[in-house]
Z-matrix of the N, CA and C atoms (Angstrom, degrees):
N
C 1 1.455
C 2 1.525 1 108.86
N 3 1.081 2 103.96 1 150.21
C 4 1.785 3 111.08 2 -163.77
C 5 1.704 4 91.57 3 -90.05
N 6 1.473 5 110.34 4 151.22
C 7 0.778 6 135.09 5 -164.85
C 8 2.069 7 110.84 6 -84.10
N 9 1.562 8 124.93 7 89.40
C 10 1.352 9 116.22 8 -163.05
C 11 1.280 10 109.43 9 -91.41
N 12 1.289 11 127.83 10 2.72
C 13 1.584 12 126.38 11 -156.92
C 14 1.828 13 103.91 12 -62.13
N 15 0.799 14 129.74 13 -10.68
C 16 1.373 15 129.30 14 -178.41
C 17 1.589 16 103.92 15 -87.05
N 18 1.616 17 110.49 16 -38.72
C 19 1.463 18 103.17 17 -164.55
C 20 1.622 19 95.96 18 -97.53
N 21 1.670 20 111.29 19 -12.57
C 22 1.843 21 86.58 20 159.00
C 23 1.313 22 133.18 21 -87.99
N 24 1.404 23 109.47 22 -2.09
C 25 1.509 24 124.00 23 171.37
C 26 1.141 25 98.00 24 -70.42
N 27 1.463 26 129.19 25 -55.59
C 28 1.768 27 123.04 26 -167.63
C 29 1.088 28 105.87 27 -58.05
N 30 1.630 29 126.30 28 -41.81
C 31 1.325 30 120.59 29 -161.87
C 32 1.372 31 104.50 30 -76.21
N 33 1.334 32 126.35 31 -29.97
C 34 1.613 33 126.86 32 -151.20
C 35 1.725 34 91.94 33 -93.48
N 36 1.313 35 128.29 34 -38.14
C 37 1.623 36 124.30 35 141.88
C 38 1.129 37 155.21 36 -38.68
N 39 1.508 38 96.63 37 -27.76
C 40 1.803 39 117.18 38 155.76
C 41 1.488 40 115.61 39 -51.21
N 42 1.427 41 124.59 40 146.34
C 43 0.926 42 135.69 41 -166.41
C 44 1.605 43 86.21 42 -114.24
N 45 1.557 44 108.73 43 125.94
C 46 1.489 45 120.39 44 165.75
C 47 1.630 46 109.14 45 -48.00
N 48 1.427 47 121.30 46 -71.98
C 49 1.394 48 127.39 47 171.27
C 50 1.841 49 115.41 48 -14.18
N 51 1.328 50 114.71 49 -49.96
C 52 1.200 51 127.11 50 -179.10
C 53 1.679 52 107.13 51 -61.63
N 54 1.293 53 122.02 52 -45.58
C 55 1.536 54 141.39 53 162.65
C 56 0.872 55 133.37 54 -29.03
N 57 1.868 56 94.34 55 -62.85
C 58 1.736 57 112.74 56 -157.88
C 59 1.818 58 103.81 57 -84.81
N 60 0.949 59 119.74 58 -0.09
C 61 1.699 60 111.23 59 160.25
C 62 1.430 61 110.95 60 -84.09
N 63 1.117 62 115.38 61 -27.44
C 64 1.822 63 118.24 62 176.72
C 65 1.722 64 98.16 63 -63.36
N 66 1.600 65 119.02 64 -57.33
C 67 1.278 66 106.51 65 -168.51
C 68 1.453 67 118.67 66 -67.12
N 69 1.315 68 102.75 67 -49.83
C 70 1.724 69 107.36 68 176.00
C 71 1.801 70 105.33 69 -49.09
N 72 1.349 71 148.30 70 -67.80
C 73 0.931 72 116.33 71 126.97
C 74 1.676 73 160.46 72 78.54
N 75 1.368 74 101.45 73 -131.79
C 76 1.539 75 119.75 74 111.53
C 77 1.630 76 147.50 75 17.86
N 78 1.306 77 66.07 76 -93.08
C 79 1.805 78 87.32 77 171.50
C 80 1.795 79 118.42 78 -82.00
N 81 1.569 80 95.59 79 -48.53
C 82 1.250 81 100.51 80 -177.08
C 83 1.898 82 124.08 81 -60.17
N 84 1.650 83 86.08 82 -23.71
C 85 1.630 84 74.43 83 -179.14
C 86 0.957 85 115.78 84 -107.00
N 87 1.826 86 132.24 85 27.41
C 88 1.060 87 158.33 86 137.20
C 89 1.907 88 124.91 87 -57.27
N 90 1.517 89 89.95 88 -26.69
C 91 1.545 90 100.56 89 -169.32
C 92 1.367 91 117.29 90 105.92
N 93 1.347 92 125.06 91 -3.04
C 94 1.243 93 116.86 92 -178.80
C 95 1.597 94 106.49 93 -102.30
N 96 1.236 95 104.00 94 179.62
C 97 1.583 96 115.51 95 -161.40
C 98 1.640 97 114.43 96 -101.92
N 99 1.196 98 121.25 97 152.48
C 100 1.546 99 125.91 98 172.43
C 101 1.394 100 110.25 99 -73.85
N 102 1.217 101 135.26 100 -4.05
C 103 1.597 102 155.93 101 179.02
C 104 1.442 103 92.87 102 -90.85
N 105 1.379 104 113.00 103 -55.78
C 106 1.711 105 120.25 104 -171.79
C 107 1.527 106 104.12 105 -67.16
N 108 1.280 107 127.25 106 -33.05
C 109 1.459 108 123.91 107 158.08
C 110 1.296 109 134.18 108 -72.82
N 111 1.349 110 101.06 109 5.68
C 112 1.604 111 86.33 110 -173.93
C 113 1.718 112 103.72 111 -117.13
N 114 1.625 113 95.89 112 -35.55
C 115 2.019 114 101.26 113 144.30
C 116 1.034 115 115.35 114 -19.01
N 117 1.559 116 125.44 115 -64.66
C 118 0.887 117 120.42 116 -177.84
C 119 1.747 118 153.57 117 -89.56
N 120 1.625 119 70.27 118 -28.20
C 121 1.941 120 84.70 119 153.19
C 122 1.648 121 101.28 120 -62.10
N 123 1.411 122 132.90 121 -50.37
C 124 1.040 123 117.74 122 -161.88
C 125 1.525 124 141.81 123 -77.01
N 126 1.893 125 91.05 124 -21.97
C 127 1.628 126 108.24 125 141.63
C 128 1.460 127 124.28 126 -38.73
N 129 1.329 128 111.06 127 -64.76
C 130 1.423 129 124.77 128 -178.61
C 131 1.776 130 101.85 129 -50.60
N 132 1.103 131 100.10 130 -66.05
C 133 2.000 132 104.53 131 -148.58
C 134 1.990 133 87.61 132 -92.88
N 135 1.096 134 124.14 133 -37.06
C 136 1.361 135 98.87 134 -157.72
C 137 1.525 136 118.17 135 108.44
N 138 1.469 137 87.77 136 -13.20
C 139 1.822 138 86.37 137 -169.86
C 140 1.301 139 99.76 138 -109.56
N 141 1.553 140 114.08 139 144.74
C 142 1.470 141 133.68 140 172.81
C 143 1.166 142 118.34 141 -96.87
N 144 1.133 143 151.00 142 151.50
C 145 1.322 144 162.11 143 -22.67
C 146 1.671 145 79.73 144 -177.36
N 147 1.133 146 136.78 145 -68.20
C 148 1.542 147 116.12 146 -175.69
C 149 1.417 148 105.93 147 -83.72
N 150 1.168 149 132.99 148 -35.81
C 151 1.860 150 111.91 149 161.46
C 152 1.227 151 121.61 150 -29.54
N 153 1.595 152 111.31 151 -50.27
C 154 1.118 153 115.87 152 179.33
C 155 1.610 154 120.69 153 -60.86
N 156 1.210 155 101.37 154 -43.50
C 157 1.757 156 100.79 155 -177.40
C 158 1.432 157 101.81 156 -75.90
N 159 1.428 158 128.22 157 -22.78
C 160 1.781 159 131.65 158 156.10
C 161 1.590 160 95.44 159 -34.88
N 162 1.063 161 123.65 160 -64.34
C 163 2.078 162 116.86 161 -144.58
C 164 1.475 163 77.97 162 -92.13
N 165 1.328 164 134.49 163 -46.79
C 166 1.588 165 96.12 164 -177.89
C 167 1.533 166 119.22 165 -71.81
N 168 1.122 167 138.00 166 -18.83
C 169 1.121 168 126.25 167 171.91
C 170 1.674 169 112.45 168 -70.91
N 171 1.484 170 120.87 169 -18.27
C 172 1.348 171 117.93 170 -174.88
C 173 1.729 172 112.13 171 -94.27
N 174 1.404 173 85.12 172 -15.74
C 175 1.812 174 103.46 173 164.61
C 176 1.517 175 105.36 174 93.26
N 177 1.459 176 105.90 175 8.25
C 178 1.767 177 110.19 176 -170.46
C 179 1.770 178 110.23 177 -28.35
N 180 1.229 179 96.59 178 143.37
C 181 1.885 180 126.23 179 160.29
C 182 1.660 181 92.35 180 -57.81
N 183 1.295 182 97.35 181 145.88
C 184 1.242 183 102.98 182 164.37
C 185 1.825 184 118.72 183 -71.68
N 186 1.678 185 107.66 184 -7.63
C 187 1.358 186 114.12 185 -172.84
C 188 1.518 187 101.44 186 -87.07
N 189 1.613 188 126.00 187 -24.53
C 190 1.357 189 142.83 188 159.92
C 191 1.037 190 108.31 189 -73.87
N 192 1.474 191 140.85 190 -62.68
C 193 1.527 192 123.32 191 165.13
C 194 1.949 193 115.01 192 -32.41
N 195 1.036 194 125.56 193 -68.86
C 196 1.379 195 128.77 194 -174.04
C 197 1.249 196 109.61 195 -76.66
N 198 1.510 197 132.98 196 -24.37
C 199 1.271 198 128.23 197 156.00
C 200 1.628 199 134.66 198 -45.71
N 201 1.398 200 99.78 199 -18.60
C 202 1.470 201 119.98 200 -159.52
C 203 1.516 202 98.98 201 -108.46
N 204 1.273 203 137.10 202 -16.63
C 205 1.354 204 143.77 203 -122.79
C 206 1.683 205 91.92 204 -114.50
N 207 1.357 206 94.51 205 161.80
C 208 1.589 207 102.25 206 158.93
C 209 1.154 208 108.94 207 -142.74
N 210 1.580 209 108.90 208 101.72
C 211 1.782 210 122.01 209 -169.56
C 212 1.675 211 115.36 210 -57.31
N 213 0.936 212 111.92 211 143.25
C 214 1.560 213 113.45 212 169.88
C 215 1.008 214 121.64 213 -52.86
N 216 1.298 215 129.36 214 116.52
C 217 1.695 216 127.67 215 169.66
C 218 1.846 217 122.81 216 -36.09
N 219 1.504 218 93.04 217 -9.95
C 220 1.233 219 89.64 218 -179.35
C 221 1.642 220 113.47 219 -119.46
N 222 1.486 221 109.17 220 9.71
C 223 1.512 222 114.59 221 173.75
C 224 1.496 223 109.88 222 -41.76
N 225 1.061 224 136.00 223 -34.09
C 226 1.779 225 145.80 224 -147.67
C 227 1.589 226 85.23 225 -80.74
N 228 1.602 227 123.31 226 -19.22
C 229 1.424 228 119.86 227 -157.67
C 230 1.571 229 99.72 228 -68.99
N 231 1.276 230 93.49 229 -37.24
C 232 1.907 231 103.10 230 -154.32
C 233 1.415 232 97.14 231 -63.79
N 234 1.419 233 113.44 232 147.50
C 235 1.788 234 122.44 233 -179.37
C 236 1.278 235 90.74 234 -163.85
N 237 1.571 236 107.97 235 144.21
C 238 1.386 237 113.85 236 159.67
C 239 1.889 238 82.94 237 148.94
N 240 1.716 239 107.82 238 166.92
C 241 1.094 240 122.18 239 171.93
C 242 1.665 241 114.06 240 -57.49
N 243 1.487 242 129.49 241 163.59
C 244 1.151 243 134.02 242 152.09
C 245 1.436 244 126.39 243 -159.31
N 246 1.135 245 128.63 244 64.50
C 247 2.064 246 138.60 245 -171.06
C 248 1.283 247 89.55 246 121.23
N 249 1.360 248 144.04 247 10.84
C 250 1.098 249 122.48 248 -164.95
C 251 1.354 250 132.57 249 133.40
N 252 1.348 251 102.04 250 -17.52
C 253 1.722 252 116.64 251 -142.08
C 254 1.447 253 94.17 252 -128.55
N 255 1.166 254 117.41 253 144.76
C 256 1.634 255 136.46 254 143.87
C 257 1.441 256 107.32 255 -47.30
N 258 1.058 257 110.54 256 127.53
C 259 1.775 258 106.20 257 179.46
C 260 1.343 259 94.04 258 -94.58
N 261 1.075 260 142.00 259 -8.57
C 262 1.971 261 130.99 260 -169.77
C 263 1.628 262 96.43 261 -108.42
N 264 1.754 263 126.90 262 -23.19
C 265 1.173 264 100.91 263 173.33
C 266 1.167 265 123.29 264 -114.18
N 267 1.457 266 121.12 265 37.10
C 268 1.478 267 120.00 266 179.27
C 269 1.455 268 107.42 267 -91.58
N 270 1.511 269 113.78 268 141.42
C 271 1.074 270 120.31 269 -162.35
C 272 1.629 271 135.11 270 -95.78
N 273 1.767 272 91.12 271 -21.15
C 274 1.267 273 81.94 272 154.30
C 275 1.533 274 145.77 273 -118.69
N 276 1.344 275 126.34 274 153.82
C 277 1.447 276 116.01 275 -144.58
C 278 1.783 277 114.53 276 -58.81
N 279 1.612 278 97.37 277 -27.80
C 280 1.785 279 84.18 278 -171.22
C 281 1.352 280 97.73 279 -74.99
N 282 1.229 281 125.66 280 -64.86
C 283 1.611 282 126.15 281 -176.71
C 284 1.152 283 120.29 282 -39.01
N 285 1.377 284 134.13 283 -28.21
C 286 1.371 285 138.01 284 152.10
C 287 1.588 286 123.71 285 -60.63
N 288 1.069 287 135.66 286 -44.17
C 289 1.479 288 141.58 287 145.41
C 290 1.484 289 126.67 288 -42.99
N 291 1.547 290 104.02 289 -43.88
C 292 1.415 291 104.57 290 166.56
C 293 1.873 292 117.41 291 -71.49
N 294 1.213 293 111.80 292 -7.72
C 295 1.335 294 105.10 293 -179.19
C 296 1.616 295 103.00 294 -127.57
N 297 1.369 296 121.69 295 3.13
C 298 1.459 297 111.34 296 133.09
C 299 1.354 298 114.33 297 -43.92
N 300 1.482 299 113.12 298 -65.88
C 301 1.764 300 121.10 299 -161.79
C 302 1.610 301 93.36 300 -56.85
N 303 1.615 302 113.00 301 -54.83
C 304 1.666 303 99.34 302 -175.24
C 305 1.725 304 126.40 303 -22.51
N 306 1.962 305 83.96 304 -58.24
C 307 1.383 306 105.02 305 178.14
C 308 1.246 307 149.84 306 -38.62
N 309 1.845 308 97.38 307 -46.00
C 310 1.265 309 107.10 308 174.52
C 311 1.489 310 107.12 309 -100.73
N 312 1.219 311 133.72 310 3.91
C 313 1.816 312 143.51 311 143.81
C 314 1.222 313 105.97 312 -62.21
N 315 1.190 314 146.35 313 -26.72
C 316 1.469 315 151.68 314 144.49
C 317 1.503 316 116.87 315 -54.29
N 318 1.130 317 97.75 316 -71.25
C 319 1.491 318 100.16 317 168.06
C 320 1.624 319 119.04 318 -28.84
N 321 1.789 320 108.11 319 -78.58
C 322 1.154 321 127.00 320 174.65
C 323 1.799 322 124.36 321 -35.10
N 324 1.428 323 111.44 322 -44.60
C 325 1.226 324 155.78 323 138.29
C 326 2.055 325 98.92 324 -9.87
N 327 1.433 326 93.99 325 -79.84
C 328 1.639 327 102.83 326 -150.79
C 329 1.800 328 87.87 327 -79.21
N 330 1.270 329 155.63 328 1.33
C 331 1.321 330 147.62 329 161.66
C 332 1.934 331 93.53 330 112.37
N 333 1.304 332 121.58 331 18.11
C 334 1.698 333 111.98 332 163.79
C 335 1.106 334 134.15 333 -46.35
N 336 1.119 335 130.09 334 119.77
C 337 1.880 336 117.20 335 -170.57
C 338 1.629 337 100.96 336 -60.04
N 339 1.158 338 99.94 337 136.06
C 340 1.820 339 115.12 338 175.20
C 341 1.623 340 99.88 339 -49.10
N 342 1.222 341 145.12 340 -38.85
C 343 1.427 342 139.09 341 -169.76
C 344 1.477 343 101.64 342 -68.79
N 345 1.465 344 129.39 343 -32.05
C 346 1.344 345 131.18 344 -162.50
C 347 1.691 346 85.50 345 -84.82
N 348 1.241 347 106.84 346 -57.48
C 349 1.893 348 106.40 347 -151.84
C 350 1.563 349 85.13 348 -81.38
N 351 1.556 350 137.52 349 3.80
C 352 1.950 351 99.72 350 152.19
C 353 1.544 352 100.67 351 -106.12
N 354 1.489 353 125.45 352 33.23
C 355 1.477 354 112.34 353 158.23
C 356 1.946 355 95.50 354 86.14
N 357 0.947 356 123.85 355 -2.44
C 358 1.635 357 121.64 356 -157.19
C 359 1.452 358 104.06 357 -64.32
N 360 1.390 359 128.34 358 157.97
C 361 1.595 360 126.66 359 -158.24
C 362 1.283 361 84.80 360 -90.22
């Protein structure tokens, strides 16, 4: 296995703020909603809609974004490619979380019913 420690340092150094105009974005010029993103950020992280505008205004790392978080019991659900990558076997934890969120911004993105992309039974 190739050696990523450089590209999880970059990622876990990224500042979400820098991001979150790509996803909003994204979605939006897909047809989906900034409400529909934040569902889903908030599935993922736990955080609601002014937390969230909290870490972008504080400029959080993405290692402070997910540091802060309380992941969904059902994050482990998400599988599928994302830049490249296996999303179930990347190994390390921030870079793997950050491309959960990719994932289901993809998801959200390609017209997925919201019940599928939060994992719902």
């Amino acid at each position: 296995m190739k050696d990523t420690s450089h590209h999880d340092e970059r990622i876990a150094n990224m500042s979400f703020a820098s991001v979150y105009p790509h996803y909003v974005a994204k979605v939006e010029k897909k047809g989906r909603t900034l409400e529909e993103l934040h569902q889903v950020i908030e599935w993922l992280t736990g955080y609601d809609t002014k937390k969230v505008q909290e870490l972008i205004a504080q400029k959080a790392t993405f290692a402070e974004f997910f540091g802060g978080a309380e992941l969904n019991p059902n994050a482990h659900l998400i599988k599928g490619v994302i830049c490249g990558y296996r999303v179930e076997e990347i190994q390390n934890p921030v870079t793997q979380q950050v491309r959960y969120l990719d994932k289901l911004v993809d998801e959200l993105a390609k017209g997925r019913k919201m019940e599928k992309i939060l994992r719902e039974p």
